[in-house]
C-alpha positions in Angstrom: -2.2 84.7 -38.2 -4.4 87.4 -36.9 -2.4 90.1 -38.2 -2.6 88.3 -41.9 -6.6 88.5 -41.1 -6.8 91.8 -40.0 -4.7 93.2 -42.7 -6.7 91.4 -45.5 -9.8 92.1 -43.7 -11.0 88.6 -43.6 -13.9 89.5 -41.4 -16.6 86.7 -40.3 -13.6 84.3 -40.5 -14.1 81.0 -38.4 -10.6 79.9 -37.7 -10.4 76.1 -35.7 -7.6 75.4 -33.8 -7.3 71.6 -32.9 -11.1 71.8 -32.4 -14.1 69.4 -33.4 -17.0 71.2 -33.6 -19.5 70.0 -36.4 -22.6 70.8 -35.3 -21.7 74.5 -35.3 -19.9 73.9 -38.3 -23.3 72.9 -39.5 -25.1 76.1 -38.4 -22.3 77.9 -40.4 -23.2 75.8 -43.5 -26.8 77.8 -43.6 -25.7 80.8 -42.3 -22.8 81.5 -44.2 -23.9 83.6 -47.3 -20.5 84.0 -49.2 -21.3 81.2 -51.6 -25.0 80.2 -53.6 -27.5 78.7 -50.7 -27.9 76.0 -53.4 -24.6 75.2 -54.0 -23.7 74.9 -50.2 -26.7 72.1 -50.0 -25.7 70.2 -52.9 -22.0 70.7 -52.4 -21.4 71.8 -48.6 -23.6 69.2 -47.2 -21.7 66.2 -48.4 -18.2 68.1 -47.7 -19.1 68.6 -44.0 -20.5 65.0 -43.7 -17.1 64.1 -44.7 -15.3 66.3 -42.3 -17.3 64.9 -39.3 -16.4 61.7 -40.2 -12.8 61.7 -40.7 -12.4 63.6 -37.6 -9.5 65.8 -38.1 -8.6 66.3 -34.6 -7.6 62.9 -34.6 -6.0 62.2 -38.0 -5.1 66.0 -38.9 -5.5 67.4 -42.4 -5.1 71.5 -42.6 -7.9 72.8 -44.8 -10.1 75.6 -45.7 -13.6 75.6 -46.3 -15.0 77.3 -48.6 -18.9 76.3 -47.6 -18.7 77.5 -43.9 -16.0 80.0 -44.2 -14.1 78.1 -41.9 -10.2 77.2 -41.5 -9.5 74.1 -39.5 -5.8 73.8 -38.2 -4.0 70.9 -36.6 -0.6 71.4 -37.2 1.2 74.3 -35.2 3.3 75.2 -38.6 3.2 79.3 -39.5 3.8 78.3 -42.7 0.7 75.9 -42.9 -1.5 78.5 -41.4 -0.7 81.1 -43.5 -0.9 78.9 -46.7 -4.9 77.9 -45.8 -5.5 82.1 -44.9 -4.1 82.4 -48.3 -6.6 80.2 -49.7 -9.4 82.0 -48.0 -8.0 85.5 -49.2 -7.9 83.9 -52.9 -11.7 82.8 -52.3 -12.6 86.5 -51.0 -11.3 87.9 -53.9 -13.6 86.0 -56.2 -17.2 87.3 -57.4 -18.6 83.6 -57.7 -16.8 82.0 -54.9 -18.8 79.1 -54.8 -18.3 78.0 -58.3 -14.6 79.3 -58.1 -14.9 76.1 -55.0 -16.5 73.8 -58.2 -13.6 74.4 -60.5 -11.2 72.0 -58.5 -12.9 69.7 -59.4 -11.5 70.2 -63.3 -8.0 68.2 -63.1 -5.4 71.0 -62.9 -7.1 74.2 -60.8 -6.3 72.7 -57.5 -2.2 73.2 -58.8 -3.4 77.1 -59.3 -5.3 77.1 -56.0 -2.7 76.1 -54.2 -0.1 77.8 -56.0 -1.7 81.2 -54.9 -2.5 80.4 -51.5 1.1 79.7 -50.8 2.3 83.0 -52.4 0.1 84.5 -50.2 1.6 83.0 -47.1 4.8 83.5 -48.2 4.7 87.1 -49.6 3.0 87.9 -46.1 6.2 86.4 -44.3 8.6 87.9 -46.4 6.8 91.5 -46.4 6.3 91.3 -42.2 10.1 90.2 -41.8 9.1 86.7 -40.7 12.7 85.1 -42.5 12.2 82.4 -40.1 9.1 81.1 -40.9 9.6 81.8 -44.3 13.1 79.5 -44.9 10.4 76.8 -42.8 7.3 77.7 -44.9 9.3 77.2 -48.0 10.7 73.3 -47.3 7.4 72.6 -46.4 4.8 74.1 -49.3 6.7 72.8 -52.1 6.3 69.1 -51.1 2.7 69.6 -50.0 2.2 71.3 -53.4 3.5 68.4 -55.0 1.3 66.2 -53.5 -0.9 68.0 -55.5 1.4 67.6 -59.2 1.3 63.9 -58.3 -2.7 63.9 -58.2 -3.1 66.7 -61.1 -0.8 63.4 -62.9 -3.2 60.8 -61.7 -6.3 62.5 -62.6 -4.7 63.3 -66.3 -3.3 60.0 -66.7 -4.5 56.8 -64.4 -2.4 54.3 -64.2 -0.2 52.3 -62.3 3.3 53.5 -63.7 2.3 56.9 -63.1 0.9 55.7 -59.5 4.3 54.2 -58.7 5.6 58.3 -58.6 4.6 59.4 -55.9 7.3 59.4 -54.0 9.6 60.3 -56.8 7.2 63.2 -57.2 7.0 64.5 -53.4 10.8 64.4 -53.2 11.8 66.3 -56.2 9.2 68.2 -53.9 11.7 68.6 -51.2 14.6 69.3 -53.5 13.0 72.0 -54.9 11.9 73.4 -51.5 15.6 72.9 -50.0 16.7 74.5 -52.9 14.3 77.7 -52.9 15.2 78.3 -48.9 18.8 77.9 -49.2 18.5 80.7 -52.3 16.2 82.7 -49.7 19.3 82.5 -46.8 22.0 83.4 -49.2 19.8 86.5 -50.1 19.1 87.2 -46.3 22.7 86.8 -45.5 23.4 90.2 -47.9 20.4 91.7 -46.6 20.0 91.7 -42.8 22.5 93.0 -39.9 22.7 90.7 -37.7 21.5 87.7 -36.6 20.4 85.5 -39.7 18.2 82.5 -39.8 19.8 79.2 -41.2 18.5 76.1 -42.9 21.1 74.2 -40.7 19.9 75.6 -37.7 16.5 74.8 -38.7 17.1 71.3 -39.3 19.6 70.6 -36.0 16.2 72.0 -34.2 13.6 69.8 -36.3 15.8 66.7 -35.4 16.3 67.6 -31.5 12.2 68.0 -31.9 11.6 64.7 -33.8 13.9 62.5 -31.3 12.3 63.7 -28.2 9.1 63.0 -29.2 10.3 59.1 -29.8 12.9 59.6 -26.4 11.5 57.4 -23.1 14.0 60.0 -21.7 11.2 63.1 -22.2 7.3 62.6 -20.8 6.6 63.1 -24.8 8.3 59.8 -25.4 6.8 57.8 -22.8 3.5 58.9 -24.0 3.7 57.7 -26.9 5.7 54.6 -25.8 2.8 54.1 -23.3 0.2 54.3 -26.1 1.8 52.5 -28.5 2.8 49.4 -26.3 -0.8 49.8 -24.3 -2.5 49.5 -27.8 -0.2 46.4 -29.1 -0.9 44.7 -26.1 -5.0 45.5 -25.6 -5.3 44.4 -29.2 -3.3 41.3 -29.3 -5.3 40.0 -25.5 -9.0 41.2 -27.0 -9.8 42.6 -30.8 -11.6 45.7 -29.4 -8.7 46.1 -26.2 -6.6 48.3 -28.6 -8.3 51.7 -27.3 -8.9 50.7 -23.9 -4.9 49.1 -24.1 -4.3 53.0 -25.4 -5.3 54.6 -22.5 -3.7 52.4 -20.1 -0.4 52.4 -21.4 -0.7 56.5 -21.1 -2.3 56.0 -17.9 1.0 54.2 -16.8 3.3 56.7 -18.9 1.9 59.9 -16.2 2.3 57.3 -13.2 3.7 59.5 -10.5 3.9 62.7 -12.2 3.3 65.4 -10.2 0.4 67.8 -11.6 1.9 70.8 -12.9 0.8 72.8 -10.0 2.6 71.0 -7.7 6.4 70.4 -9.9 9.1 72.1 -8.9 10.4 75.3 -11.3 12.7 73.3 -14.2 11.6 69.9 -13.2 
């Protein structure tokens, strides 16, 4: 990531990782003079409103924005990061950046938005050798992106029978994703000497991932186990114990773990 800012030069950048901060996010909004003073009060206040209030440390939800120069990650996917400093490189490139920021809201631009800032992230990948993160970027960006087809759909033509595609729509999404990586390893495979990255492997990896954050047998598992059964219960005794109930089931999830000073090497 830093490397894909210092090569574009993407300097006064303010990149959040997992971090709230709106009041400084604020300060930005005033400070920032890459788009029309004007257009980030009319336009930037409301957006920043909206991102204090959703919260995205707790609910997630990757973006760029373009009032306060600012990228807010949650997720800890290359392929995600890359795709929002790809938006940002798209929006440096513009003269008007701010009304460039206006035009998404025309049904349609967001498809070329996006479109752009995933090439970006994926040309970057593919010219610094990251195969890796580039088989991953690529099953992930094209059912993201259509997320956005489904909405471009919606906006064109609201209705309930074209509603009722969404998740027709996100997994020809996937197919096409799995598709465009698998092409991408059988081109690696002719390419590289060596060890080469596989969609399999990826997958096996993802699934080991994804059943021990739902295993009681790992301290991920029983986190969430704790959380989950602390919430049903706080909620079901008292309808504001489900936060309270939250932290008591974690609470009893860590009972009689050792701090991680004090554990043993491979405990």
């Amino acid at each position: 990531m830093t490397d894909f800012i210092a090569e574009h030069r993407l300097q006064g950048l303010r990149v959040r990782i997992n971090e709230y901060a709106p009041l400084e996010d604020l300060g930005r909004l005033f400070t920032s003079g890459r788009t029309n003073i004007l257009l980030r009060l009319c336009f930037g206040l409301p957006t920043w409103l909206a991102t204090t209030l959703s919260c995205g440390r707790l609910f997630g939800g990757d973006h760029y924005n373009p009032w306060t120069d600012t990228v807010n990650l949650y997720s800890s996917h290359a392929g995600i990061a890359l795709h929002e400093l790809g938006h940002v490189l798209d929006f440096r490139r513009r003269a008007f950046p701010g009304l460039y920021a206006l035009t998404r809201y025309i049904p349609g631009v967001a498809l070329y938005q996006e479109y752009l800032a995933s090439k970006y992230a994926v040309d970057f990948m593919r010219a610094r050798g990251m195969h890796e993160e580039e088989l991953r970027a690529l099953r992930i960006l094209y059912p993201a992106y259509s997320t956005y087809v489904f909405g471009a759909l919606v906006e064109l033509f609201p209705s309930a029978g074209i509603r009722s595609l969404l998740f027709p729509v996100i997994a020809i999404g996937h197919l096409l994703g799995i598709s465009h990586a698998m092409q991408r390893e059988v081109a690696l495979e002719r390419q590289l000497v060596g060890p080469k990255p596989k969609v399999a492997a990826q997958w096996r990896e993802e699934w080991d991932e994804a059943v021990a954050e739902v295993s009681p047998g790992t301290q991920r598992g029983r986190d969430l186990w704790g959380v989950f059964l602390g919430m049903s219960v706080g909620s079901a005794l008292c309808g504001a114990g489900a936060i309270p109930g939250a932290f008591a089931g974690f609470a009893l999830a860590r009972r009689g773990q050792a701090p991680p000073d004090r554990q043993l090497p491979g405990a």
